[in-house]
N, C-alpha and C positions, 0 to 999 in steps of 0.2 A: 732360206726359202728360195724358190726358183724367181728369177727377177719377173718372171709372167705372172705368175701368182703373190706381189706383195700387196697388190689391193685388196686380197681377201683379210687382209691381217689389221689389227691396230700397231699403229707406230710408237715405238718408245721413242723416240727423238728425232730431234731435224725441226730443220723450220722452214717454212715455204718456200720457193724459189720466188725472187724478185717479178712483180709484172711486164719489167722492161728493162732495158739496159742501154748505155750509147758502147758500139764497137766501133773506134777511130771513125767515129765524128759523125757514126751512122747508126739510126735509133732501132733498135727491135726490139719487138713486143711477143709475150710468151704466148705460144697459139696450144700446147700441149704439153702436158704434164705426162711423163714418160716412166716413171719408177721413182718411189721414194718408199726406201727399205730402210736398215737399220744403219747404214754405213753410209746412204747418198740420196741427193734428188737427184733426177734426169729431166732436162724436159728440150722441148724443139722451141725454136724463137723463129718468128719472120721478120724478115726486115722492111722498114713501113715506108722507107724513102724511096723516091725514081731509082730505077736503074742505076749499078755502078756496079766497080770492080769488084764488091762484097757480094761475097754471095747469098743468092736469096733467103734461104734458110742454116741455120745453124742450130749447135747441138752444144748446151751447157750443164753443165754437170757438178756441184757443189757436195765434198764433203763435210758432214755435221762435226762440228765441234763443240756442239753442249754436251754436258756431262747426262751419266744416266744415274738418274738420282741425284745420289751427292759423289757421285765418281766422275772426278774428271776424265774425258777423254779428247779433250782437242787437242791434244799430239798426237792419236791416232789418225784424226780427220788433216793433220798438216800430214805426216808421215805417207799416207794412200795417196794422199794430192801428188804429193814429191814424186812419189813412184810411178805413178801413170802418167805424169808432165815427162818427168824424165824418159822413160819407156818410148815414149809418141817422138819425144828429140832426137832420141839414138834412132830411131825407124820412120825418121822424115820423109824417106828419097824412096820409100820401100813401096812397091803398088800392093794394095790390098790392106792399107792401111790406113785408118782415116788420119787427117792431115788436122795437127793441133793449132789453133789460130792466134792465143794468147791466152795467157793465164788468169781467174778470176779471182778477185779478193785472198785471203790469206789460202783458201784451203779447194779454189776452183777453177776451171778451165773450160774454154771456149772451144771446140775441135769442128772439120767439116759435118755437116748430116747427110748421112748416105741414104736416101731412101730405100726401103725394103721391110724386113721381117727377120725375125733370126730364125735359123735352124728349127727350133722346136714346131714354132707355129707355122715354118713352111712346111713343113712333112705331114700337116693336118690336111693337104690342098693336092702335094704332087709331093716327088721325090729326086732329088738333083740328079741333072745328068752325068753322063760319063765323063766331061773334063771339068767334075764341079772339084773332086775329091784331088783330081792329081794339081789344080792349080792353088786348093787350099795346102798341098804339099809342100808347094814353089813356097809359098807365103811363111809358114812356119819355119823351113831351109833358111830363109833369109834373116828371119829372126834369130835362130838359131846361129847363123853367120857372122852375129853383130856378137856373140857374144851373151846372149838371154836363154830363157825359158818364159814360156807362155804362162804355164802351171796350171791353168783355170779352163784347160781345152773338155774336161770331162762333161761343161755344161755346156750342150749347144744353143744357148741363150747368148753364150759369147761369140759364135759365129754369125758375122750377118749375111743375110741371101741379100744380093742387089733384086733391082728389078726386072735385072735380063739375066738371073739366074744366077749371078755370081758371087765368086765367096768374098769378105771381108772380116776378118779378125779383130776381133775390139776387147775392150777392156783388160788394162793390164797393171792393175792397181796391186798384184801381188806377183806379176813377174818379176823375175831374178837377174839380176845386171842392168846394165852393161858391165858397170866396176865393181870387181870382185879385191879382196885383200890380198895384198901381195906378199903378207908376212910369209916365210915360207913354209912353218908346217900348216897354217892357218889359210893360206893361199891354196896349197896343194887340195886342202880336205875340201876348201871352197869348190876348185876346179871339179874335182870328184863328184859331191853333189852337183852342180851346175849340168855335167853331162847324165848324169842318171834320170835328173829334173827334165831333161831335153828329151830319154829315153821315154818318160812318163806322156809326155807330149805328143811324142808317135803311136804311143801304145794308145789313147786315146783317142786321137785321128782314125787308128786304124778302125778301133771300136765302133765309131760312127761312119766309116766307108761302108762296113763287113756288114752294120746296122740295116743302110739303103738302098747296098747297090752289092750284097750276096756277088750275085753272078759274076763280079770283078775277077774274084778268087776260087781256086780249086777248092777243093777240099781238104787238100793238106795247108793250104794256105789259113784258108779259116781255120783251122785249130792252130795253128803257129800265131794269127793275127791276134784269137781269142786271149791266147797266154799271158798272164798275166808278170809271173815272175814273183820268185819269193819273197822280196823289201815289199812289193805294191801290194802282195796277196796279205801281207801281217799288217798292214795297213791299213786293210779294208777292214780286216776283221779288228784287233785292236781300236783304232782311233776312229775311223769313219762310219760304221757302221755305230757301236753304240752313242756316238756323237748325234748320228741322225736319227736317232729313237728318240735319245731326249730332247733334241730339237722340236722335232714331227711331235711328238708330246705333250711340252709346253704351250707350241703354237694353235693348237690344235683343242688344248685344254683350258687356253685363258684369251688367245690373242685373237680369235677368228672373230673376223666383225658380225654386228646382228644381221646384216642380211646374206651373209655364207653360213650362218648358224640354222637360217630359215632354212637357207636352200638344202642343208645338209639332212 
C-alpha cells in the first residue's frame, strides 16, 4: 500500500510506538504518529527539555518483529533495520539525506526530521520547480557514487519536498550496498545487477521529472525518458503487476477499515 494511504487499512502487526523516550540524557515525547503499515511505525517526537544541541524534533521509526500469526518474522524486522541503519551510515556526509542520530532497540532508529511533505501529497498543492528534478539528480549520483541503488524511487512517498521546495530522499530499507560479494563470479553478477538496479533508479526519476515538469524535455526526449527497457518491461508485466491485483484485492477485500468502507 502507499505509505499515504495505511490508515485506510487494518494492521496485521506491529505494536505501538513508545510515548516517549530519553535521547542522551534528553526526554522526547511522541507528538505524531506518522505510518504504521505492515513492515513499520513512523512517527515525530518533540523534545520537552530547554534548549540544547538536540534538536527539537526528531524522527523514529521501529521495525515489527512479531510474527503474523504463528510465522515468525523478527529477522525480517532486525534484517530492514540493518539495511536502512547501514544505508543512512554509508550516506552520512551526503546533503539530501536525513542524518541518522542513533539506533533504537533491537530493530530501530532515531534519524533528523526534515519538515515537509513527500512528492505525492506535494503535487496535490503545486508542482516542483525547475532545479527541484536536477538537484534530486545530484542526490541519487551521490548515492549511486558510494556504491548503492535506491530501488524504491518509483514511489514518490519516498521523496521528501522540504519546505522551501527541496528534495530529500528517505527510506532505504531495501536499497542495495554499499558491500557487495567479492567472490568472483558472485561479485561480478553482484556488480552487474547493482548497475542495472542504479539504471532502474534513473529511469524512475526520469518518470517523475517527464511526470511534472513535461516541458524540461523535447519530444524525442520524452519517448527516450518514457522507455522502459526489456528486464523492467517483463517485470512489470510478470511480477508487479499481478502482484498488485492481488494486493489492491485482498486489501481492498478484507483489510479496508469501517470508516473507508463507509466512505467507499
Amino acid at each position: 500500500m502507499a505509505d499515504a494511504d495505511w490508515h485506510k487499512y487494518r494492521q496485521l502487526r506491529g505494536k505501538e510506538l513508545p510515548a516517549d523516550f530519553v535521547l542522551q540524557g534528553v526526554w522526547y515525547a511522541r507528538e505524531k504518529l506518522l505510518k504504521w503499515d505492515f513492515y513499520a511505525a513512523v512517527g515525530i517526537y518533540q523534545r520537552q527539555q530547554m534548549s540544547c544541541s538536540l534538536p527539537d524534533r526528531v524522527l523514529l521509526k521501529i521495525y515489527h518483529t512479531d510474527p503474523l500469526w504463528r510465522i515468525p518474522l523478527d529477522w525480517l524486522g532486525r534484517w530492514l533495520a540493518r539495511r536502512e541503519i547501514a544505508a543512512l551510515q554509508a550516506l552520512a556526509d551526503v546533503p539530501g539525506i536525513p542524518k541518522l542520530l542513533c539506533t533504537f532497540g533491537e530493530s530501530g532508529m532515531v534519524r533528523e526530521f526534515i519538515p515537509g511533505c513527500n512528492l505525492k501529497e506535494y503535487r496535490t498543492r503545486r508542482l516542483p520547480d525547475e532545479q527541484f528534478y536536477p538537484e534530486l539528480a545530484q542526490i541519487l549520483e551521490q548515492v549511486h557514487a558510494r556504491g548503492m541503488s535506491h530501488n524504491d524511487l518509483a514511489k514518490p512517498e519516498n521523496v521528501l519536498v522540504t519546505e522551501q521546495g527541496r528534495p530529500v530522499l528517505i527510506d532505504f530499507q531495501i536499497a542495495l550496498g554499499p558491500q557487495l560479494p567479492r567472490w568472483p563470479v558472485v561479485g561480478w553478477l553482484a556488480r552487474r545487477f547493482l548497475r542495472y538496479m542504479q539504471q532502474v533508479d534513473h529511469y524512475h526519476l526520469r518518470k517523475h521529472h517527464t511526470w511534472d515538469r513535461p516541458e524540461d524535455y523535447t519530444a524525442e526526449e520524452l519517448k527516450q525518458a518514457r522507455r522502459k527497457g526489456t528486464v523492467l518491461w517483463l517485470h512489470g508485466v510478470v511480477v508487479r503487476r499481478p502482484y498488485r491485483a492481488v494486493r489492491h484485492f485482498v486489501l481492498r477485500r478484507w483489510m479496508l477499515t469501517d470508516k473507508a468502507d463507509k466512505a467507499a
